[in-house]
C-alpha positions as CSV (number, residue, x, y, z in Angstrom):
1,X,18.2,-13.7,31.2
2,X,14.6,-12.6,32.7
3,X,13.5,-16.5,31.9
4,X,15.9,-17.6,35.4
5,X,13.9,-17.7,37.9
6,X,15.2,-16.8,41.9
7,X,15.5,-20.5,42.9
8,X,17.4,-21.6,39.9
9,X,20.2,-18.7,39.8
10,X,22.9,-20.8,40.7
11,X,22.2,-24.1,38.3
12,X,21.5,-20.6,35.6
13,X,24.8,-19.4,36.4
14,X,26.7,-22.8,36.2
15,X,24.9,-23.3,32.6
16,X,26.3,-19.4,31.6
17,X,30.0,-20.3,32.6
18,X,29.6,-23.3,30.9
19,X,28.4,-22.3,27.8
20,X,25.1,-24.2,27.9
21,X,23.7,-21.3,26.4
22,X,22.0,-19.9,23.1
23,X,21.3,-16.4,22.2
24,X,17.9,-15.1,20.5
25,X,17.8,-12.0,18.8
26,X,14.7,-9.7,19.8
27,X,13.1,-6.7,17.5
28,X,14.0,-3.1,19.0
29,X,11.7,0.1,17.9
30,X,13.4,2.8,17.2
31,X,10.5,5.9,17.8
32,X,10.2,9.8,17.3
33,X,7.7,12.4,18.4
34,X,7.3,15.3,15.9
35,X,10.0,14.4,14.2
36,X,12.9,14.0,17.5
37,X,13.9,11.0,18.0
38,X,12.5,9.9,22.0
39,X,14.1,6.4,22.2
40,X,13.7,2.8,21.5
41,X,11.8,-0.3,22.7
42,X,12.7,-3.7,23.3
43,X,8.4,-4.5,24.5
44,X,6.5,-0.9,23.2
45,X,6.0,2.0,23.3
46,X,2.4,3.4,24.9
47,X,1.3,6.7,23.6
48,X,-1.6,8.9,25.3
49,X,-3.0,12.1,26.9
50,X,-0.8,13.3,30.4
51,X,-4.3,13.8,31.7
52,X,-5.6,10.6,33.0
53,X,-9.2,9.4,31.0
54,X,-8.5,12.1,28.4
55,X,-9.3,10.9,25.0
56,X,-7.4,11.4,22.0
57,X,-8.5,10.7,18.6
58,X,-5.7,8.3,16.6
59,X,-4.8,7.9,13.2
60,X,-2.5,4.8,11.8
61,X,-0.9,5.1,8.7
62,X,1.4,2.8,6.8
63,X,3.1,3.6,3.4
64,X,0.2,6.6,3.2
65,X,-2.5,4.2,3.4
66,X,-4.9,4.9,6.5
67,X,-5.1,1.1,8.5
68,X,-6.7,2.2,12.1
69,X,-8.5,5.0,13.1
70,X,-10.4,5.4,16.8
71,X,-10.6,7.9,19.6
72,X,-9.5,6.3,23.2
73,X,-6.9,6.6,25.8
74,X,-4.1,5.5,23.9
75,X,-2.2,3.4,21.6
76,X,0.4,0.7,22.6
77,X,2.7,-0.3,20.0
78,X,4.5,-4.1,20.5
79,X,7.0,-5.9,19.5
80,X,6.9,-9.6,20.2
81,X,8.8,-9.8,23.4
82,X,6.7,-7.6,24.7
83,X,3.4,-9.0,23.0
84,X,2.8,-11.1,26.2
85,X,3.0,-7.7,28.4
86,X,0.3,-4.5,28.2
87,X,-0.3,-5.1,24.5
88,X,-1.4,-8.3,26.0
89,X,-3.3,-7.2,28.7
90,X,-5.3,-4.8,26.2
91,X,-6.2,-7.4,24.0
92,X,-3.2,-8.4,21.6
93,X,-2.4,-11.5,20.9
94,X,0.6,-13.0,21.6
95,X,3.5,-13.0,18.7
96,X,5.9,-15.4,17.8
97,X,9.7,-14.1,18.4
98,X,10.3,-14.8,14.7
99,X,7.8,-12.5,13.1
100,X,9.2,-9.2,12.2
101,X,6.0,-7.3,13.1
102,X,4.1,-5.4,16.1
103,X,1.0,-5.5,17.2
104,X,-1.0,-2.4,17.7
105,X,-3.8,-2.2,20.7
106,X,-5.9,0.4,21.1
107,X,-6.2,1.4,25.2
108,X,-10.2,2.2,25.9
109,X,-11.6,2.7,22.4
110,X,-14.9,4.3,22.0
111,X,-15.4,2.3,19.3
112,X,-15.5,-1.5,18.6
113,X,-11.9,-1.6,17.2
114,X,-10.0,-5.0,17.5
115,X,-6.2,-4.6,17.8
116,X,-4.2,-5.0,14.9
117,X,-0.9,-7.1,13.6
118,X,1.3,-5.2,11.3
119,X,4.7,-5.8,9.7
120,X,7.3,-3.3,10.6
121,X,8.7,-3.7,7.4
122,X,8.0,-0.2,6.6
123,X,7.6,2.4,9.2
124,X,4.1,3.4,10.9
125,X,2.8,6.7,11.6
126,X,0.5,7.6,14.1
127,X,-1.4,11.2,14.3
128,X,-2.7,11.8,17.7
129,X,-5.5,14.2,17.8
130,X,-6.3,16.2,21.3
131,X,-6.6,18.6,23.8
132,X,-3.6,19.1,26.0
133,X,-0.3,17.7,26.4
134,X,0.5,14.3,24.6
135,X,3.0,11.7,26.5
136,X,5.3,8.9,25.1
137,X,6.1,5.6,27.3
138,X,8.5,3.2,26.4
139,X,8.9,0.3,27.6
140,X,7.1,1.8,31.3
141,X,9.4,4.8,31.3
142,X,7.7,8.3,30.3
143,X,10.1,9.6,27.7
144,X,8.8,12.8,26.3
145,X,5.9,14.9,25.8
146,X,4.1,16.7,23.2
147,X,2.6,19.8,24.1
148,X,0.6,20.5,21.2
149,X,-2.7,19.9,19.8
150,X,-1.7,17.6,17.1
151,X,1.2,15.2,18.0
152,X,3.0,12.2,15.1
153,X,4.4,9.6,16.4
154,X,7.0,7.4,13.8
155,X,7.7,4.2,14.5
156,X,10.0,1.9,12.7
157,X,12.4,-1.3,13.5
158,X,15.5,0.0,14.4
159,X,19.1,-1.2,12.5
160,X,19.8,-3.4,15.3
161,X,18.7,-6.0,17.8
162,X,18.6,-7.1,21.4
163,X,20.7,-10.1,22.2
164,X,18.9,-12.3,25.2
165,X,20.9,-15.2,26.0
166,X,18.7,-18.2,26.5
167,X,19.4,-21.0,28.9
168,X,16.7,-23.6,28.2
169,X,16.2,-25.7,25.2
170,X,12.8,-24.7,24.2
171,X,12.0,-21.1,22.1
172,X,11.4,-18.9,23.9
173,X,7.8,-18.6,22.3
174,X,7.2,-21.6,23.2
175,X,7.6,-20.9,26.8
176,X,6.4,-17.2,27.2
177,X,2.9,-18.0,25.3
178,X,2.8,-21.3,28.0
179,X,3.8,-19.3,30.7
180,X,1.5,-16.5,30.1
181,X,-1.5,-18.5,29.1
182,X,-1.3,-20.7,32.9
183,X,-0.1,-23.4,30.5
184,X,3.2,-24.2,33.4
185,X,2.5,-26.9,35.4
């Protein structure tokens, strides 16, 4: 229920006993670091050096075929609720709740490298290149760390799905993208 805003709890609450409700099913990554499995994201997960500014080189692979390669801060990897977050704020675009894909946004680049949509139909790999220790965020939350030189990252839609109960009769794409963009009046 993160669409209720404070002024409006106790009509959201009335609506919630009273059924006046729908619930929306939302992608959740399910991610592992050198083969361990680290945890799973409901918005994405935000790979890069522990030492601030360090850059890594990154390597994005899908089904063995190479689709993004660039040396930068870090990689965030989205799922549509969380498209309208830090993917966002790197550059992504925003994704419709219904797409069963992520968006992939490169943090810093060197290079001019344009963030990328990509099903997650099929699981993506990601080869981090680098000095130093290599740090996984999901959704905010530092998770685990690589310490090696040469870290994979594996990420792929998990078996199962957050529920978010909606209260309002628009999608909620509708509404986030509006929201986001200044759109709300």
């Amino acid at each position: 229920m993160t669409e209720v805003e404070s002024d409006m709890l106790e009509e959201s609450l009335e609506k919630l006993i009273g059924g006046e409700y729908w619930i929306e099913e939302a992608i959740i990554l399910y991610i592992k670091l050198n083969g361990r499995f680290v945890g799973k994201a409901l918005n994405e997960a935000y790979i890069s050096s522990t030492q601030p500014g360090k850059i890594l080189d990154f390597k994005v692979i899908q089904e063995g075929v190479k689709l993004l390669e660039f040396h930068g801060d870090g990689l965030i990897i989205s799922t549509p609720t969380g498209s309208t977050a830090y993917a966002y704020s790197a550059g992504g675009p925003i994704l419709d709740d219904r797409l069963e894909a992520v968006v992939l946004a490169p943090v810093c680049p060197l290079t001019d490298v344009s963030p990328v949509v990509l099903s997650i139909s099929k699981p993506i790999r990601v080869e981090v290149l680098g000095e130093g220790e290599v740090q996984v965020l999901i959704d905010g939350w530092i998770r685990c760390s690589a310490g090696s030189e040469k870290a994979v990252l594996e990420v792929e839609r998990s078996g199962r799905t957050a529920k978010l109960i909606k209260l309002t009769d628009e999608r909620g794409f509708e509404r986030r993208i509006r929201k986001r963009l200044g759109y709300e009046g």
